[in-house]
C-alpha positions in Angstrom: 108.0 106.3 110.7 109.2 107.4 107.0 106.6 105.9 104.4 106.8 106.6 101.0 103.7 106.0 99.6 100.3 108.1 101.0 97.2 106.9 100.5 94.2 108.7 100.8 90.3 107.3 101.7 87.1 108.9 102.4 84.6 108.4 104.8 81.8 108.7 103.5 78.7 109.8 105.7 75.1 109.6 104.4 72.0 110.1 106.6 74.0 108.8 109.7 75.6 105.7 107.8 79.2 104.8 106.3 80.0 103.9 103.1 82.1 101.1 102.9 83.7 99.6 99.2 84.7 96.0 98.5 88.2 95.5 96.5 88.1 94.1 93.2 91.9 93.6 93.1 94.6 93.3 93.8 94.1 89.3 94.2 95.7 90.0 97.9 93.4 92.5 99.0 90.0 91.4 96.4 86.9 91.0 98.5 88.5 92.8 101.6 86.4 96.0 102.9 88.1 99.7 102.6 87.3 103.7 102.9 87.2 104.5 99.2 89.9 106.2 97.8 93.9 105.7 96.7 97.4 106.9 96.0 98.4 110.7 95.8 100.0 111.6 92.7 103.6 113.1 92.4 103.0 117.0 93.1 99.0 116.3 94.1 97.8 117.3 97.6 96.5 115.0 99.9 93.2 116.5 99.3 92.8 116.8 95.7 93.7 113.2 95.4 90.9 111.8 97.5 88.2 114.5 96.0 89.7 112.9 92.4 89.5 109.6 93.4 86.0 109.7 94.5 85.1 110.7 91.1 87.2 108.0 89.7 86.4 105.2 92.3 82.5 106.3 93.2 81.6 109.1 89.7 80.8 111.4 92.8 81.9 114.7 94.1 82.7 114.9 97.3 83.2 117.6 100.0 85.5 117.1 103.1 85.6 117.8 106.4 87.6 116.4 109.4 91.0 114.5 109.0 90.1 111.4 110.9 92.9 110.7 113.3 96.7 110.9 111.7 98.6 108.6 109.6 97.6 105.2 109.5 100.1 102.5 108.4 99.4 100.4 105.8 102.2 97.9 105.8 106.4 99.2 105.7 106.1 101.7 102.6 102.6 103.3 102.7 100.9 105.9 105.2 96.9 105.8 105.1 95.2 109.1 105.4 91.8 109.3 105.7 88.9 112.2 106.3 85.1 113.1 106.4 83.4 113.5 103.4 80.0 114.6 102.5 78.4 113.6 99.0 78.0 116.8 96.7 76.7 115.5 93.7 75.7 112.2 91.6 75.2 109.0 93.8 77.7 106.1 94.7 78.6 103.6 91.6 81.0 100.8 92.2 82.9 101.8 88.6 86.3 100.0 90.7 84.7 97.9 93.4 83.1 94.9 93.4 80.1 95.8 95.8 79.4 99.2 97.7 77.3 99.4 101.2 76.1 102.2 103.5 76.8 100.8 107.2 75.1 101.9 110.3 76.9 101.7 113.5 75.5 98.9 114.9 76.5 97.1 110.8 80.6 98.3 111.1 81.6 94.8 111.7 79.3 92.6 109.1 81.9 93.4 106.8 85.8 92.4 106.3 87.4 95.4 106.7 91.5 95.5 105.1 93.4 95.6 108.1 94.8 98.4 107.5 91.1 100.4 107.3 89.7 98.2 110.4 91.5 100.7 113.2 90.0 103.4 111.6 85.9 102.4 111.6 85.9 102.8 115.8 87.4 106.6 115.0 84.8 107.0 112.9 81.7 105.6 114.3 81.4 108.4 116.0 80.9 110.8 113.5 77.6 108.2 112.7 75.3 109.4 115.4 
């Protein structure tokens, strides 16, 4: 499957919980649950761009670890990507969200997740205990 958009996200783990982010916009996706993060840049790496959008998105920095599973799809022209991340410095702001939340496992599902993030939370509950 040839996508040509990548989007990257962050799972954010904190003390055993998730953070989860509520769209703003677009008016599609606007009050729908997601990883935080966004689109690579021409000639960015996959990496960089979530570590820059986390600043952007959050005004933390982040440190990542594990890829979480492969590409996700994320309808015909973009490929989700998303990986562990560990809060380095400055605390979570919604600067491009409408609400943020830290789940627990047993919380995962008391939110709306995008569809394409929601195949992704069972991959990651793990990574929660």
């Amino acid at each position: 499957m040839d996508h040509d958009v990548v989007v990257v996200g962050a799972a954010i783990i904190k003390e055993g919980k998730l953070l989860a982010a509520q769209r703003a916009e677009p008016a599609q996706l606007a009050g729908g649950w997601e990883f935080p993060g966004g689109k690579v840049d021409p000639g960015e790496s996959d990496e960089d761009a979530l570590v820059r959008e986390c600043v952007e998105e959050l005004g933390i920095s982040v440190r990542l670890g594990h890829r979480v599973g492969g590409d996700w799809p994320l309808g015909v022209e973009s490929t989700l990507r998303v990986w562990t991340a560990e809060i380095m410095d400055g605390s979570p702001q919604a600067l491009e969200h409408t609400a943020l939340r830290w789940l627990t496992a047993d919380e995962l599902y008391e939110v709306d997740w995008l569809p394409g993030d929601l195949p992704i939370v069972e991959v990651v509950r793990p990574h929660l205990a």
